[in-house]
N, C-alpha and C positions, 0 to 999 in steps of 0.2 A: 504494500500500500504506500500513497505518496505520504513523503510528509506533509504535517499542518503549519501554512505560514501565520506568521502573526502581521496583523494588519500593519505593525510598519515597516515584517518584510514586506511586503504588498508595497509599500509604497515607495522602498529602495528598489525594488528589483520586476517592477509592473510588468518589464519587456521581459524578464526570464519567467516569468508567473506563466504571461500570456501564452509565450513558446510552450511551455512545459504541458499546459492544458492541450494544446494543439500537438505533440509529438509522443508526451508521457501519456496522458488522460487526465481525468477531472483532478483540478488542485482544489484545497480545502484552504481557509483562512479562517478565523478565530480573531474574535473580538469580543468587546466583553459583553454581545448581549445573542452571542453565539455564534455558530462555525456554516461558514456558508462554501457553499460549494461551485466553482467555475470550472463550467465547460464549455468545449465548441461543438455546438450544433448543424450547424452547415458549411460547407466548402463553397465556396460560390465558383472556384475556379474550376470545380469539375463539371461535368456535364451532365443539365439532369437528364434523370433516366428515362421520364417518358421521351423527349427527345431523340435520344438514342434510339428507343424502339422507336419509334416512325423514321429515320432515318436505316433501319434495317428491314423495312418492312418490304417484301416483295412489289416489284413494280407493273404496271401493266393490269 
């Protein structure tokens, strides 16, 4: 499991936070009125999927 930053690693280290969520998985932060949890949810750079399928869908 990841470690839990304290809100003012959070505020030292925002950009290795961010990365970590995006290549480790969900980071955790803790403050004093609880432990919240960052993730990333979507890629925008990849291609959505229904897309794909109609770009692979039989022509004609």
């Amino acid at each position: 499991m990841n470690p839990v930053w304290t809100a003012k690693d959070l505020e030292r280290n925002l950009a290795r936070v961010l990365e970590q969520a995006r290549t480790v998985g969900p980071q955790r932060i803790r403050d004093e009125t609880g432990i919240y949890v960052l993730k990333i949810e979507d890629d925008f750079n990849k291609p959505d999927a229904a897309e794909s399928l109609l770009k692979m869908r039989p022509k004609g």
